[in-house]
ZAMARGU-4260 file (C-alpha; in steps of 0.2 Angstrom, whole numbers, plus 5000, padded with zeros to 4 digits):
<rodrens>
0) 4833/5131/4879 | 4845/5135/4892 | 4832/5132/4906 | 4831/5115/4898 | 4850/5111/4899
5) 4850/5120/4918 | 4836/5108/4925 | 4847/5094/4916 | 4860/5099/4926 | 4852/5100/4941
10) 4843/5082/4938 | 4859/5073/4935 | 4867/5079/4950 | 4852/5076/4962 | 4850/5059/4955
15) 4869/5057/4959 | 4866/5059/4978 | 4851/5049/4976 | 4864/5035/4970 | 4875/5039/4985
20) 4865/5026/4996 | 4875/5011/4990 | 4889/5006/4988 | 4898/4999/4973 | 4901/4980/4968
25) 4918/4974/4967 | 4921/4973/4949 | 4931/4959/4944 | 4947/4961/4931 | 4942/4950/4913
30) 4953/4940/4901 | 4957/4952/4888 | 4951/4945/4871 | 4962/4943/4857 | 4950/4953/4847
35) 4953/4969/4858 | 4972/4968/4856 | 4968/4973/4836 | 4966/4990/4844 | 4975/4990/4861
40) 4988/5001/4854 | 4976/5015/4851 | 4965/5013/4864 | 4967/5016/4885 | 4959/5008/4898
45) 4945/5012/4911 | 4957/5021/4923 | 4967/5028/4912 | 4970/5046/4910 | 4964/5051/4896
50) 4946/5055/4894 | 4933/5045/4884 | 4919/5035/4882 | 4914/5018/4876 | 4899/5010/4864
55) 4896/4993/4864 | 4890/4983/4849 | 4871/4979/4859 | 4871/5000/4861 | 4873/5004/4841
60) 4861/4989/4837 | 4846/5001/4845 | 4848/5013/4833 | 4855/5006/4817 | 4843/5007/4804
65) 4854/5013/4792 | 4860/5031/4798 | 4879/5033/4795 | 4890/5030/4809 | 4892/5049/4816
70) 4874/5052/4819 | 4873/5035/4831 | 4885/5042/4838 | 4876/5059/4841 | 4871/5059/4860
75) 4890/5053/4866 | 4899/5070/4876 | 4902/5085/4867 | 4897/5078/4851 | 4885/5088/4837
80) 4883/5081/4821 | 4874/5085/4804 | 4867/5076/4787 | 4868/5086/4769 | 4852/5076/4764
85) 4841/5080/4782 | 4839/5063/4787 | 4856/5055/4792 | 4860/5046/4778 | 4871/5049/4763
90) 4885/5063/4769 | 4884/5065/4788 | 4896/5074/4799 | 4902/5075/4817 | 4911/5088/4828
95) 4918/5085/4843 | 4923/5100/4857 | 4920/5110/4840 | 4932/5103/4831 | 4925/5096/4813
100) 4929/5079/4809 | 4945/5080/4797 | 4953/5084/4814 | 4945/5068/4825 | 4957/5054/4820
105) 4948/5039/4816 | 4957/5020/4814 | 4949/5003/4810 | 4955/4993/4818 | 4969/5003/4823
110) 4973/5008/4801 | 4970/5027/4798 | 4951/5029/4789 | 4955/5046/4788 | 4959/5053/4769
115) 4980/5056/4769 | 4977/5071/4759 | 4961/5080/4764 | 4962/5072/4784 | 4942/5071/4782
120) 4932/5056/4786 | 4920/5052/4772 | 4907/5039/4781 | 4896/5036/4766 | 4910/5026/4758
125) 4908/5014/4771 | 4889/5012/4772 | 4882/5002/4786 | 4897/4997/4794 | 4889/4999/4810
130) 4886/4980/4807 | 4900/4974/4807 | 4906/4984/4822 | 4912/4975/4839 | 4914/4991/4849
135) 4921/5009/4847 | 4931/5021/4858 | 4928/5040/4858 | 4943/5050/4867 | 4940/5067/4869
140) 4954/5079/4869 | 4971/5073/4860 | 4971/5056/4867 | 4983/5044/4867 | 4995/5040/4852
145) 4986/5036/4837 | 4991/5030/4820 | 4989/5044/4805 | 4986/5063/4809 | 4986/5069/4825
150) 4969/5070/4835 | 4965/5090/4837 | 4946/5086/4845 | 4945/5068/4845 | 4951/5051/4841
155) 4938/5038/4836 | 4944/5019/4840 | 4932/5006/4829 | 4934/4987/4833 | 4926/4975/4819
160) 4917/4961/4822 | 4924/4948/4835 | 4927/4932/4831 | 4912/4921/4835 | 4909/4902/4841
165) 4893/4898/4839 | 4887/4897/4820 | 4873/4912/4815 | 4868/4922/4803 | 4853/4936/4802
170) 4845/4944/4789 | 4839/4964/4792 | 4826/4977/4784 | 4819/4993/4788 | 4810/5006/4779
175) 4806/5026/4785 | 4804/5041/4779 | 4809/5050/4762 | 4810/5032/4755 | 4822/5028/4765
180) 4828/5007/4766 | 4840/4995/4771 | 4845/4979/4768 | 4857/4969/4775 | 4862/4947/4777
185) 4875/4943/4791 | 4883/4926/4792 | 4897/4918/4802 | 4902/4898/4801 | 4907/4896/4820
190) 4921/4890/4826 | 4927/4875/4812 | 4938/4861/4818 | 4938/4874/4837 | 4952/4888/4826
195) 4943/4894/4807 | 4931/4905/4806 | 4923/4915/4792 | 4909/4929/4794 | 4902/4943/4782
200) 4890/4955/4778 | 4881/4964/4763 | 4873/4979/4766 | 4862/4990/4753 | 4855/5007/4758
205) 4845/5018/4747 | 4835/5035/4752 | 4827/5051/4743 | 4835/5062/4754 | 4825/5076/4764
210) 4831/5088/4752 | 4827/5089/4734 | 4836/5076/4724 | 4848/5073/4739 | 4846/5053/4736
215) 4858/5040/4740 | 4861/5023/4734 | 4874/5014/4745 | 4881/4999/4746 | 4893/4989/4753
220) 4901/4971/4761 | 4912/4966/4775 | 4920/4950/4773 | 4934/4940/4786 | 4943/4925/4788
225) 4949/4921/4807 | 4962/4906/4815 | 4962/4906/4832 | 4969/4895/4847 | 4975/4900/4864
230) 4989/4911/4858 | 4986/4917/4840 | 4972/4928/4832 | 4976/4929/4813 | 4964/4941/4806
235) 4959/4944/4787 | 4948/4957/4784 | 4939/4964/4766 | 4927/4977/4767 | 4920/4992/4756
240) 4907/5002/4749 | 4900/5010/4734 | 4891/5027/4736 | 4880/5035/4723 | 4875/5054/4731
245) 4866/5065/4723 | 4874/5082/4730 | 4866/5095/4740 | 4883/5104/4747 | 4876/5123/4740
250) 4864/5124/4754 | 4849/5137/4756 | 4850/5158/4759 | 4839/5164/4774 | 4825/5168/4762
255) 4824/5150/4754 | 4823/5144/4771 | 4808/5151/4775 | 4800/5150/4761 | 4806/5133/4754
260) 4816/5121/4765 | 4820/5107/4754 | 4824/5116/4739 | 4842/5111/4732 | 4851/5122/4718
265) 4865/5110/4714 | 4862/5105/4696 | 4853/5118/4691 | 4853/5125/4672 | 4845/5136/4662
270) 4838/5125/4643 | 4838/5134/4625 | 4820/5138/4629 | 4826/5149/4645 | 4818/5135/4656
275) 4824/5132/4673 | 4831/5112/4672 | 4839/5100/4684 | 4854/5087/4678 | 4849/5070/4685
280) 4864/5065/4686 | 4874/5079/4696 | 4881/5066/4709 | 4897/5060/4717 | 4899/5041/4712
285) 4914/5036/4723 | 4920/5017/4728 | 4932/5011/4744 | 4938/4993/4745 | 4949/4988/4762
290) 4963/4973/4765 | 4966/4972/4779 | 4976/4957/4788 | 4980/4955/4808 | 4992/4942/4817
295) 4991/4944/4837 | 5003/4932/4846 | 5003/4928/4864 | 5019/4922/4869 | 5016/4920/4886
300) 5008/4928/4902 | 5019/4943/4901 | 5021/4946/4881 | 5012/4948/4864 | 5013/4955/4847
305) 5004/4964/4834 | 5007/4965/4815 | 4994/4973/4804 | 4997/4975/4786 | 4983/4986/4776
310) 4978/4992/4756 | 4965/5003/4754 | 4961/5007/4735 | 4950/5025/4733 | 4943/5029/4716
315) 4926/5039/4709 | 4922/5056/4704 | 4908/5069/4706 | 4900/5075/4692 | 4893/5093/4686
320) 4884/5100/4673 | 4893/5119/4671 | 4885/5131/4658 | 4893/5144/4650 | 4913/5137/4654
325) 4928/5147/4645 | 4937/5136/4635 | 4954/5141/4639 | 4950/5134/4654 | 4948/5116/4645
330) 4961/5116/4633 | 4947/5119/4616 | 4951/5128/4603 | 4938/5142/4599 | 4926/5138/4586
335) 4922/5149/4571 | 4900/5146/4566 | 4893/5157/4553 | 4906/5171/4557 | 4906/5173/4574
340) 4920/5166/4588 | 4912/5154/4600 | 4923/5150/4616 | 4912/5147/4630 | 4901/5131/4631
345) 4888/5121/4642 | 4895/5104/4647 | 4895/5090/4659 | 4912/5088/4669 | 4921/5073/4681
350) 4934/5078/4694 | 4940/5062/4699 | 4951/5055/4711 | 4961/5037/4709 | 4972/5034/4725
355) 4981/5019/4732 | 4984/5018/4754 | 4998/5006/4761 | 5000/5003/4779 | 5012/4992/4790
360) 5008/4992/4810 | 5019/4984/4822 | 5018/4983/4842 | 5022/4975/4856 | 5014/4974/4872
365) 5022/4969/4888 | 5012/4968/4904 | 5014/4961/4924 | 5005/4967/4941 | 5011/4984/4939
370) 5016/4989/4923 | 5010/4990/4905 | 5020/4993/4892 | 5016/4997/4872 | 5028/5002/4860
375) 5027/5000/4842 | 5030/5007/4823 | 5019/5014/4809 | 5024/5017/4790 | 5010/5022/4780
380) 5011/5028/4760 | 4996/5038/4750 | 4999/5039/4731 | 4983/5049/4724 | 4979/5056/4710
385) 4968/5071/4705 | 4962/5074/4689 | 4947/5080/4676 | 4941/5076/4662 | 4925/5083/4651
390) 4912/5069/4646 | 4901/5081/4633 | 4900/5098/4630 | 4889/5108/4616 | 4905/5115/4609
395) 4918/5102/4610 | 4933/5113/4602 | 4942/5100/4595 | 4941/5088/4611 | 4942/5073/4615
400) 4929/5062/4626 | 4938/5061/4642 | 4954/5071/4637 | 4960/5077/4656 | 4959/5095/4657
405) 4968/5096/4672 | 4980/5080/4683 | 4988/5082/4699 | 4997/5070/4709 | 4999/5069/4728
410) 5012/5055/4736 | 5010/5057/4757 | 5022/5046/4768 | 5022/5044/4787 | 5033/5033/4798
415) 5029/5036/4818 | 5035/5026/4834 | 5029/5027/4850 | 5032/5020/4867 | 5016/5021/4881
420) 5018/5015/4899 | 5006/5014/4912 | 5014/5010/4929 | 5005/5006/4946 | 5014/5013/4958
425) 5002/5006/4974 | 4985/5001/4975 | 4979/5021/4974 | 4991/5029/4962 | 4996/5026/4944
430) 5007/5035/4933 | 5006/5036/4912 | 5018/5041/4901 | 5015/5041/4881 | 5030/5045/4871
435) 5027/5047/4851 | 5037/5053/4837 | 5028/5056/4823 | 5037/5060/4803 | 5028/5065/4788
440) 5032/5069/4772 | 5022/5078/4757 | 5026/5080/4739 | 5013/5086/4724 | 5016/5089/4706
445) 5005/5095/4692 | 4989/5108/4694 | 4976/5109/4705 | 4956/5107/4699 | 4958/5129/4697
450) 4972/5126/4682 | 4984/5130/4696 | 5001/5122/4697 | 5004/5113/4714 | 5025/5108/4716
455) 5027/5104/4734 | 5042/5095/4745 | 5036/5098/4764 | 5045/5086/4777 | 5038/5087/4797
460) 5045/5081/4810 | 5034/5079/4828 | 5037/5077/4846 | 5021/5072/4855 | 5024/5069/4873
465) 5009/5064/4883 | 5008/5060/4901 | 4997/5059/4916 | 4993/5051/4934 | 4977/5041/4941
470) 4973/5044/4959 | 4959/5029/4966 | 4952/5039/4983 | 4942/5023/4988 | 4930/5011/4978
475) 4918/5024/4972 | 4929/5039/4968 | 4943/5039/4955 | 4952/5057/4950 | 4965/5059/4936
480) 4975/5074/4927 | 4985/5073/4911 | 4996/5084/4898 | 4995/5081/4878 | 5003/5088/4865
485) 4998/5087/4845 | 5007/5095/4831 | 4996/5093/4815 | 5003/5096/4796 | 4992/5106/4783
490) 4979/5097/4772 | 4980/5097/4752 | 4968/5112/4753 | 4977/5122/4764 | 4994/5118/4754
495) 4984/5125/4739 | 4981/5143/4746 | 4997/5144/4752 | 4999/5137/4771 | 5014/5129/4775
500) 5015/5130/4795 | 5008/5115/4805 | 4997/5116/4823 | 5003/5113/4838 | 4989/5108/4852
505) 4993/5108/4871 | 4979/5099/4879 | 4978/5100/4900 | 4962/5087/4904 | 4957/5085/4923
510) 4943/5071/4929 | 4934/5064/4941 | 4925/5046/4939 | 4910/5042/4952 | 4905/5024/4952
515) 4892/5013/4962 | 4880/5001/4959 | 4867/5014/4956 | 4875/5027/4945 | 4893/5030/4936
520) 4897/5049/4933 | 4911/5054/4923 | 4918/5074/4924 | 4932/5080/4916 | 4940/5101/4914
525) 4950/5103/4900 | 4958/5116/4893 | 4965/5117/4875 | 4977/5130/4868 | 4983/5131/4850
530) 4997/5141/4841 | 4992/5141/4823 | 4976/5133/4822 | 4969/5130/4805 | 4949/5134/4807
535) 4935/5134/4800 | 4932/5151/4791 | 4914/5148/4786 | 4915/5147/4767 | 4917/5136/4755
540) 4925/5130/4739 | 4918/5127/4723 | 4917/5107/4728 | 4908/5110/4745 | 4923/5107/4757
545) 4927/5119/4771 | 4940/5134/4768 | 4953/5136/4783 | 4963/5151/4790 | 4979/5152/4803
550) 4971/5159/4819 | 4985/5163/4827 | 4983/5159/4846 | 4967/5151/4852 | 4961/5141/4867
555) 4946/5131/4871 | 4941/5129/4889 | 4925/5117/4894 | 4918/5105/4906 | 4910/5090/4902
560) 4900/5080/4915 | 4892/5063/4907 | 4883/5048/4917 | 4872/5032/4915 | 4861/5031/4932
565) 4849/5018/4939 | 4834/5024/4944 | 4825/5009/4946 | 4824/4990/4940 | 4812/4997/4925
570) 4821/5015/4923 | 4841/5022/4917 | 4845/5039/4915 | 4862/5043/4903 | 4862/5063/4903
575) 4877/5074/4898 | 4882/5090/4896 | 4896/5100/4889 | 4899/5119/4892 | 4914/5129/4884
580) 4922/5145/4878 | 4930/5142/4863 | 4942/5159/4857 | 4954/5165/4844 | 4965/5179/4852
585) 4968/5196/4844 | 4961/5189/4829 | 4965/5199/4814 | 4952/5201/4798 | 4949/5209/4781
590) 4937/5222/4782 | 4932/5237/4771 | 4948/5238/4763 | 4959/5234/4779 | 4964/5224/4794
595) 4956/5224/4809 | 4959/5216/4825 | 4943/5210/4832 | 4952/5208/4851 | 4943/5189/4857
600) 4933/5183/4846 | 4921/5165/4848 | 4929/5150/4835 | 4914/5145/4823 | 4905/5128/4823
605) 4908/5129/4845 | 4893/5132/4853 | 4896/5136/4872 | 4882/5122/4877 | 4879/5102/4870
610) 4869/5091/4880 | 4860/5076/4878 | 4850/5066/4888 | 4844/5045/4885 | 4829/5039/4898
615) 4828/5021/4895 | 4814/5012/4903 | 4813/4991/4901 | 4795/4987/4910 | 4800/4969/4903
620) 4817/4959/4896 | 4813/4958/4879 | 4805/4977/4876 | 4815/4994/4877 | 4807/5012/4875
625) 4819/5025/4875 | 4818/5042/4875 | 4833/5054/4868 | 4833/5073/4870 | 4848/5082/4860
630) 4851/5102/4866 | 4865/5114/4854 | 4866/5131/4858 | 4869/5144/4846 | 4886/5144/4838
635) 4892/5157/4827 | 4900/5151/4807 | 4915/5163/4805 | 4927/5169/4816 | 4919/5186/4816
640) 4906/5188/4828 | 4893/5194/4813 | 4877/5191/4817 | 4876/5186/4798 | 4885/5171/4801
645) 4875/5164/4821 | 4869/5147/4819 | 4852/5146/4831 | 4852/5133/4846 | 4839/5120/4843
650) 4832/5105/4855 | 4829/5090/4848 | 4818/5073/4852 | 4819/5055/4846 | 4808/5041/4851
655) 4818/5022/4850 | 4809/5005/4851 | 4817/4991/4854 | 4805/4971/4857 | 4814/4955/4854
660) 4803/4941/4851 | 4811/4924/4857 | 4808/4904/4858 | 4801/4903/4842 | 4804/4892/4827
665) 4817/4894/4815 | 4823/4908/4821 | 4833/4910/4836 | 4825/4929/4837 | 4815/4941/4830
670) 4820/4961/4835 | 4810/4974/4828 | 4815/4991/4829 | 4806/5008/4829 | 4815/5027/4826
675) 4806/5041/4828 | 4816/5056/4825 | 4812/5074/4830 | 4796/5068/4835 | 4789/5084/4840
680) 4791/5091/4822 | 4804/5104/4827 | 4811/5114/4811 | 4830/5116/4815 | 4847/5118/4804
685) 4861/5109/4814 | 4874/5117/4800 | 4878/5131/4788 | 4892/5140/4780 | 4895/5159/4781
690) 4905/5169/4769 | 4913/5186/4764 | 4916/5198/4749 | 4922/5215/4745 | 4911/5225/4733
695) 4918/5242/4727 | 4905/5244/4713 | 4888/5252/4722 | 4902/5264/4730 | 4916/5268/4717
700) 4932/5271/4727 | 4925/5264/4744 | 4928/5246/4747 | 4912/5238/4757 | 4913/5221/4765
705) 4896/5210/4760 | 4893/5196/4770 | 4882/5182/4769 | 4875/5165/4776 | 4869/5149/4771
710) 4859/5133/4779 | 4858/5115/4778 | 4837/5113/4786 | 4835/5095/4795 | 4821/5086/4792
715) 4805/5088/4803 | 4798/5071/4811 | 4803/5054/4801 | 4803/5038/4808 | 4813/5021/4804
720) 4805/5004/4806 | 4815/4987/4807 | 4814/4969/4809 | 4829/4956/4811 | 4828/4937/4809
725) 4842/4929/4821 | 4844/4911/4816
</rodrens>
C-alpha cells in the first residue's frame, strides 16, 4: 500500500507543475454574509495562519445519503474515521492527526456540541444534520479560539442553513445496503414581506447495521425562524434528534474475525434451558433537543455585534440485560427459597443520563483596510445527572421497579474571553495575534455507575496565547507560520480514576499555499508537543468508552500536503496525504509485576500514513462520476508497541454518482444519487481496542502480563441510492 500512496505523491506534485503554465485569476473580495458572521468568531479566513480546510453545502450534498456527519467528512486531510455498525450510520467516529474525537472541538454555530462532561462528540444524536448544514470548517492543529474545550487535534466549525430568498422546499429518499433508508422533507417560505423567513427539516433514518443486531432507528428536525434587513440577522434555531442503537461496542477477537465477521456478543445470555439467547432490546435510546437564538447587528462599515443565547436538554439511557448480578451491588436484600440464600440474579438494567446545557456568546467585531479585530465572552453551565435504575430482575429482593441503584451529579461551568487581531501590515505581510483566557470549574457528588463515591471541586484557570504571520510572495504563492498553545481539563472518566492534572499542547504549524487557475495546493509542517497528554490506552470500560492514561511528554511531527487540481474541463484531481511520527517519550508501563520504560514508543490510533484521493470527472453539467480512494497505514492500539495490539493498513474505494435532471414540470430538479462503497469488496477493520491483564494463576508466585485485542470489521461493498425532488 505504500507504493500506492508514493505514486500519489508523486502524481500530485507532477500535476502541480503541470498547473504551473498559467497564471492565477484575480480573485475578487465578496460581501460577507450575515449568516457567516454566526461563526466568524470561531472561524479564520483564507490567509490566515492557521491551517484548515473548508466544505461547502453543494460538496456534502454528493454524498449524503444518510451517513453521519464524520464519515462525509472522511477524505478531508489527516482525517480517519470509523462506524460501530460497518456501514457509517448509527455511532461513527472521527480522528484527526490521531487524535479521537472527544479532543476535536466541535461548535454549531459557534455553541459547544461537544458533551461538557465526557468532551465526546456523539453524531447520532443529531441524525442527518448534514441537511441542514450551510458549510463547515475543519482547522487542524489547535486552531484559533474556540468556544468549549480546547482543540487538542482539531476544531470542527458547522454553519446551519442560511437564510434563503427564494421560496423551496424538497423531498429526499434513499435506500442501500443492510436495509439501510432515509427520509427527509425540507421547506423554506422565502423571504415574507423582504425580512421573515422560516425553513425546516425532518429527517428519519433507519438501518440493520452490518453487524448482527447493530440497527438504528434515527430521527430528528431542524427548525428556524429568520428577520433580516441590511443590518440585522436575528436567528432562531430548534433542532434535535432521537436515536434508538442497538449496541455493538464489545467488538470481535482475531479468531471471530476470521471466522465470523458480523457476529455481535453484546446482549448475549444464557436461558434456563442452557440456550444461548439475545435480548432484543439491549440498546441506547437517547434524545437531544437544541434552542438556539442569534442576533448579528451591523452598525456601520467598520462595526457589528453578536449575541447568541443556547439550551440544549440531553436525556436517555442504554439498556442491558446482566445475568448473575450480586445484589449488594443493587441495594436487594437476599432472599431465603426452600432453605437456601439466593443473592445473585438475572436482570435488565438502565444507566441513564438527564442533563441540562446553558450558553451565552457575545462578540464584537471591528474591521477597516488593515485590521480585524474580534473579541468577545462565553459563559456556559452543564448540570447532568447520572443515575441507574433496575427495570426487572428474576429475584427482585425487596425492590422496587425503577428504585435508583446508584445517582451522581455533575455541574461544569466555563466563562472564557478572548481578543483576536489580524493586522495588514502592507500588501505582502500580515500579522495575527489570538489572546484567550479560558476558566472552568467542575464539581460532582454522589457515586459513579461502579457504587463509587465521586466528591469533586476542581477550579482551572488557562492561558492560551496564539499568534502567527502571513507572508503573500506574489499572486500564486502564499507562506505562513504560527504558534498555539492549548491547556485541556480531565474528563468525567478520567476524574473517576483518579486524574486531576490538565494538558498542555504547544502547536508550531508552518505552510505554504499554491494557487492558480489550474490547481490550488495547500502544505503545512507541524509539530505538536504535549506535557501530560491524556491518550488512548487501548481498553475499554464496561460501557464501551475509551480508557485514558497521563503519557508524560509526547510530540507529534507530520506533514500534510492537500490539493484540488484541474486537469481538464471534464476532469479534477483533489488528493492529499498526511505523514507523521507520533511518540510518547520514556514511556513508563506495567509489566510482569513491575515498571518498565519502554524508551520512545508510537501513540495508538496514529498511523504514520492517511491519504485520500477524489477524481471527479463531469463529461456534461448535470452528471458527476467520482471516484474516492481512502489509504491508512498500520497504527498500533496501545501505547506498547505489542504486536498484539497493530491495527493493519487498509485501502479503500468508493464509486459516487451524482445526475440532476432539469426543466421539467413540477419540480424545479430532480437529483439522483448513487454510493457505492468499498466497491472492490475489501475486508478491512478501520478500528479496535487492545487491552491488558496480570495473571498469576498458570504460574503461582510469577506475575505474567496477558494481552489481548479486539476489532470492529467494516462492511465489504454496499451501496446507497437516492433521488431528490426540488420544487
Amino acid at each position: 500500500m505504500k507504493n500506492v500512496v508514493f505514486f500519489l505523491t508523486i502524481f500530485l506534485w507532477s500535476s502541480i507543475l503541470i498547473a504551473q503554465e498559467k497564471e492565477q485569476d484575480s480573485i475578487s473580495s465578496k460581501t460577507e454574509k450575515l449568516d457567516e458572521v454566526l461563526v466568524k468568531s470561531v472561524r479564520v479566513d483564507a490567509d490566515s495562519p492557521i491551517t484548515h480546510s473548508n466544505l461547502s453545502k453543494e460538496e456534502i450534498a454528493t454524498r449524503n445519503l444518510g451517513q453521519d456527519i464524520p464519515i462525509l467528512l472522511n477524505y478531508l486531510p489527516g482525517v480517519v474515521t470509523t462506524t460501530d455498525a460497518g456501514t457509517g450510520v448509527g455511532y461513527t467516529y472521527i480522528r484527526v492527526r490521531g487524535s479521537d474525537a472527544s479532543r476535536v472541538n466541535v461548535t454549531l454555530n459557534g455553541i459547544p456540541f461537544n458533551d461538557a462532561e465526557s468532551q465526546g462528540t456523539f453524531w447520532v444524536n443529531l441524525p442527518d444534520f448534514a441537511s441542514s448544514v450551510e458549510n463547515l470548517q475543519l482547522q487542524r492543529g489547535v486552531g484559533t479560539s474556540t468556544n468549549g474545550s480546547g482543540a487538542f487535534g482539531a476544531s470542527l466549525n458547522l454553519l446551519t442553513d442560511a437564510v434563503s430568498k427564494e421560496a423551496n422546499g424538497e423531498i429526499s429518499n434513499s435506500f442501500g445496503s443492510f436495509g439501510t433508508r432515509k427520509h427527509n422533507v425540507k421547506f423554506s417560505t422565502g423571504l415574507l414581506n423582504e425580512h421573515i423567513e422560516i425553513a425546516g427539516r425532518l429527517s428519519a433514518i433507519a438501518s440493520d447495521g452490518y453487524i448482527d443486531r447493530a440497527s438504528s432507528d434515527l430521527k430528528s428536525y431542524f427548525l428556524q425562524s429568520s428577520y433580516v434587513d441590511d443590518n440585522t440577522l436575528v436567528k432562531a434555531v430548534a433542532f434535535g434528534g432521537h436515536e434508538i442503537t442497538y449496541q455493538s461496542w464489545n467488538g470481535i477477537d482475531a479468531e471471530t474475525l476470521e471466522t465470523d465477521r458480523t457476529f455481535n456478543s453484546v446482549g448475549q445470555y444464557t436461558d434456563d434451558e442452557g440456550t444461548i439467547r439475545f435480548y432484543d432490546n439491549e440498546v441506547d435510546n437517547y434524545k437531544q433537543d437544541h434552542y438556539q437564538l442569534h442576533w448579528n447587528q451591523k452598525y456601520n462599515n467598520n462595526w457589528s455585534t453578536n449575541l447568541g443565547l443556547n439550551y440544549t436538554y440531553g436525556r436517555g439511557f442504554f439498556e442491558q440485560y446482566k445475568e448473575d448480578e450480586d445484589f449488594e451491588d443493587y441495594g436487594f436484600t437476599p432472599i431465603e427459597l426452600g432453605g437456601e440464600t439466593i443473592e445473585t440474579t438475572d436482570l435488565i438494567r438502565r444507566r441513564w443520563l438527564d442533563n441540562d446545557f446553558y450558553v451565552i456568546n457575545a462578540s464584537a467585531n471591528y474591521k477597516n483596510d488593515k485590521l480585524d479585530i474580534d473579541f468577545g465572552a462565553f459563559y456556559s453551565l452543564y448540570d447532568g445527572d447520572h443515575f441507574g435504575e433496575v427495570i426487572w430482575a428474576q429475584n427482585a429482593g425487596g425492590s422496587e421497579i425503577r428504585d435508583q441503584y446508584y445517582f451522581g451529579n455533575g455541574e461544569k461551568t466555563e466563562f472564557t474571553v478572548f481578543g483576536k487581531t489580524t493586522y495588514r501590515v502592507n500588501d505582502k505581510w500580515s500579522a495575527f495575534l489570538d489572546l484567550q483566557g479560558r476558566f472552568v470549574g467542575y464539581e460532582t457528588s454522589g457515586e459513579t455507575s461502579d457504587l463509587v463515591t465521586l466528591e469533586l471541586d476542581e477550579s482551572y484557570d488557562f492561558f492560551n496565547p496564539k499568534l502567527g504571520a502571513t507572508f503573500q510572495l506574489n499572486d500564486t504563492n502564499q507562506f505562513y507560520t504560527s504558534y498555539a498553545r492549548a491547556n485541556r481539563e480531565p474528563r468525567r472518566s478520567d476524574f473517576e480514576v483518579g486524574i486531576t492534572t490538565a494538558e498542555i499542547l504547544n502547536d508550531i504549524e508552518l505552510g505554504w499555499r499554491y494557487a492558480n487557475n489550474k490547481a490550488i495546493v495547500n502544505t503545512n509542517l507541524y509539530y505538536m508537543w504535549y506535557k501530560d497528554q491524556l491518550v488512548l490506552t487501548g481498553a475499554l470500560d464496561d460501557v464501551g468508552a475509551p480508557i485514558r492514561e497521563t503519557s508524560g511528554e509526547s510530540y507529534r511531527l507530520g506533514i500534510e500536503i492537500d490539493a484540488d487540481i484541474t486537469l481538464s474541463e471534464k476532469f479534477r484531481l483533489k488528493p492529499n496525504i498526511a505523514i507523521s511520527t507520533n511518540k510518547n517519550k520514556d514511556f513508563v508501563t506495567s509489566r510482569d509485576g513491575g515498571l518498565v520504560n519502554l524508551g520512545d514508543t508510537n501513540i495508538s490510533y496514529s498511523p504514520e500514513i492517511v491519504a485520500g484521493n477524489m477524481l471527479v470527472y463531469q463529461p456534461i453539467k448535470s452528471l458527476q462520476l467520482g471516484f474516492l480512494s481512502k489509504y491508512v497505514g498500520e497504527q498500533y492500539m496501545g501505547n506498547i508497541d505489542s504486536e498484539t495490539s497493530k491495527l493493519d493498513g487498509f485501502f479503500t474505494n468508493d464509486l459516487n454518482i451524482v445526475y440532476e435532471i432539469n426543466d421539467i414540470p413540477v419540480f424545479k430538479s430532480i437529483v439522483l444519487t448513487g454510493l457505492i462503497n468499498n466497491i472492490f469488496d475489501q475486508e478491512f477493520v478501520s478500528n479496535g481496542y487492545f487491552f491488558t491483564y496480570d495473571d498469576d494463576f498458570s504460574n503461582p508466585g510469577t506475575i505474567t502480563t496477558i494481552e489481548g485485542a479486539g476489532y470492529y470489521p467494516q462492511a465489504g461493498i454496499n451501496f446507497l441510492l437516492g433521488a431528490t425532488l426540488k420544487f
